[in-house]
N, C-alpha and C positions, 0 to 999 in steps of 0.2 A: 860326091862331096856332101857332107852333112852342115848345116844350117843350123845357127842360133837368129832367133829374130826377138826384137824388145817390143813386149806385150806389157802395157801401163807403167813404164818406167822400169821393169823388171826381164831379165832373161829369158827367154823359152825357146827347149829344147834339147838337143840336137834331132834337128828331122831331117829328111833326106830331098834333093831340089826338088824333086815331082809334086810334095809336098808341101813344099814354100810355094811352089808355083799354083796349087790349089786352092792352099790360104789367098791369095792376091785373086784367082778368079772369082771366089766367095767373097771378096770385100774384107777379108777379115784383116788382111796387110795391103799397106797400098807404095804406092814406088817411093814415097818419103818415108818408109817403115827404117828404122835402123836395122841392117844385117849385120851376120859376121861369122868367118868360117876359119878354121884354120889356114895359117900360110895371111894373112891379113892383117897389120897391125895394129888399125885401130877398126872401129864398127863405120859402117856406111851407109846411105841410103838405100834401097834396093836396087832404084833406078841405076844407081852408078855402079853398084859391084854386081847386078848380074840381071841387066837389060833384058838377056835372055829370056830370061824366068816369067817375064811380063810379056815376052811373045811367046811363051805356052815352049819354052824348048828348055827341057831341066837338063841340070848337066848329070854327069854319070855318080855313084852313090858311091860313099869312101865313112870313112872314119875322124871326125875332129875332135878336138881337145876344146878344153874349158872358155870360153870366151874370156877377155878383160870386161870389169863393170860397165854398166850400163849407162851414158848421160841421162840425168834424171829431170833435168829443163833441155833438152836438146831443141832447136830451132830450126838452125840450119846449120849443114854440116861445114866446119872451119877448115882452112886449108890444111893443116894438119893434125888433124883429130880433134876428141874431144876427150871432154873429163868430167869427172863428177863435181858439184858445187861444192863449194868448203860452207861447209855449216855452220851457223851463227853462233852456235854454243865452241867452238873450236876457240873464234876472239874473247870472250867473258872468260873462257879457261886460264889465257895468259892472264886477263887483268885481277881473276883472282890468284893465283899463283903470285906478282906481284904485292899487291895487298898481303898476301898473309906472307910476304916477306917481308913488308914492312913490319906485321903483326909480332915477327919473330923476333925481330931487330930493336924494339921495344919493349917486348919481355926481358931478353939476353940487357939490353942497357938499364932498362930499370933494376934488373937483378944486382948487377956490377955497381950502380949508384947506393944498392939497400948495402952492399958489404962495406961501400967506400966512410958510408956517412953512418953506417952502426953505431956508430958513439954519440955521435950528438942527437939522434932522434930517440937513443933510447933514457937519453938525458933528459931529455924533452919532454917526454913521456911520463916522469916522474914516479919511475919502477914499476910503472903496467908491463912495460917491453923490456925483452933484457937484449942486449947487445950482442950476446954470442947466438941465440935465435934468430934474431936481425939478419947477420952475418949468414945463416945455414940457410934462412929462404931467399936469400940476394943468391948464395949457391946454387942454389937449387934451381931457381928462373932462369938466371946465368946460363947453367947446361941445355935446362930445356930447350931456352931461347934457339942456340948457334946448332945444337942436334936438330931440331927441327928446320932450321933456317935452309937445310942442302936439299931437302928433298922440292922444297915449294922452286928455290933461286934454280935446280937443276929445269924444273916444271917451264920455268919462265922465261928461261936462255935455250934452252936444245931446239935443233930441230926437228917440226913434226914427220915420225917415222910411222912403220903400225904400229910397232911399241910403244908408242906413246899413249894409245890408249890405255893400254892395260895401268902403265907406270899411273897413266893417270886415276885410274880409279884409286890403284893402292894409296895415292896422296890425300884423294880424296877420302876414302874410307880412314885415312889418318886422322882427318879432320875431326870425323862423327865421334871420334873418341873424346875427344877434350872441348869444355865448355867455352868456348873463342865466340866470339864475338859476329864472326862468319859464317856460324852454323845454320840459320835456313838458308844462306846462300848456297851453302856446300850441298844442302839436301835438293835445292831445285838445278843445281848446276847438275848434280848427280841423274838426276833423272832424265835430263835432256844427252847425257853423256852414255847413257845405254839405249836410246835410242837405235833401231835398225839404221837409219839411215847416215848416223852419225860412225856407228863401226864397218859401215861400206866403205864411206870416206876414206878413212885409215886404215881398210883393206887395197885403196886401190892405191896408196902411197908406196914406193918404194925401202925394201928393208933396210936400205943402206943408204946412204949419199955415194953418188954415181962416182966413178973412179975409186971406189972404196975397195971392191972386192965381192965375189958373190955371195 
């Protein structure tokens, strides 16, 4: 049977048990080391998934598949596995996704109030403004507003899948385009969002909500 073991927060491997069992004579793994081999659901200490290997007796050599990620603060092992941390830029994501809902929903109403009131401010005005222009940029905000407002409110309500990273950059990279108000936020939010660590995250999520279907 072939061996994955976690070397600094990361995977390593597949070797074979005579091999796991040399790493731990050499110090290089010790019985707290997180294992994990096919046929295993989640990763384990070595002590507990293969005792053996620490009394110098490797099991017989086979072929395994891909591990699941790795806990990347792992402590001690929970009675029913572990997972990886949700990353702090995942909460800032909703709360700007929010925000630039609100952002939306106030261009879309201040548009609607520039077509409502077209006539008295270009009254107002005393023929700087003309009323039917009034009217075309109230239009124009208007669309922006409520087109933009699905991508951010979808951002804000769904839940997190792996796709949601991706979805999430496109909304982000949405952002860089127009001159909002939000823009270094989007740029440092962006950067903590391509992050390694942050697309492990939302590798180890599931692609669906469970009862969905594969």
């Amino acid at each position: 049977m072939h061996w994955y073991y976690e070397d600094k927060g990361k995977p390593s491997g597949p070797v074979p048990g005579h091999a796991l069992r040399d790493l731990a004579l050499r110090g290089a793994i010790g019985p707290d080391t997180l294992v994990w081999r096919e046929g295993m659901g989640d990763w384990q200490p070595l002590r507990a998934a293969a005792p053996e290997l620490l009394a110098g007796e490797a099991p017989e050599a086979g072929e395994g598949l891909g591990p699941p990620p790795v806990p990347k603060d792992w402590v001690e092992p929970p009675g029913r596995g572990v997972a990886l941390p949700r990353p702090q830029v995942v909460f800032w994501y909703r709360i700007y996704c929010w925000l630039m809902v609100f952002l939306q929903v106030a261009t879309a109403a201040g548009g609607f109030i520039l077509v409502a009131f077209a006539d008295p401010i270009a009254a107002e005005s005393k023929g700087q403004l003309e009323s039917v222009d009034l009217r075309i940029q109230g239009a124009v905000f208007g669309v922006i507003g409520i087109v933009f407002l699905a991508p951010y409110l979808l951002g804000a309500l769904l839940p997190l899948r792996r796709w949601t990273w991706v979805f999430a950059l496109v909304i982000m990279a949405l952002s860089l385009t127009s001159c909002c108000l939000l823009l270094p936020a989007t740029i440092f939010l962006l950067i903590a969002w391509v992050k390694p660590e942050t697309r492990a995250w939302f590798d180890s999520l599931p692609q669906r909500a469970p009862g969905t279907g594969a």
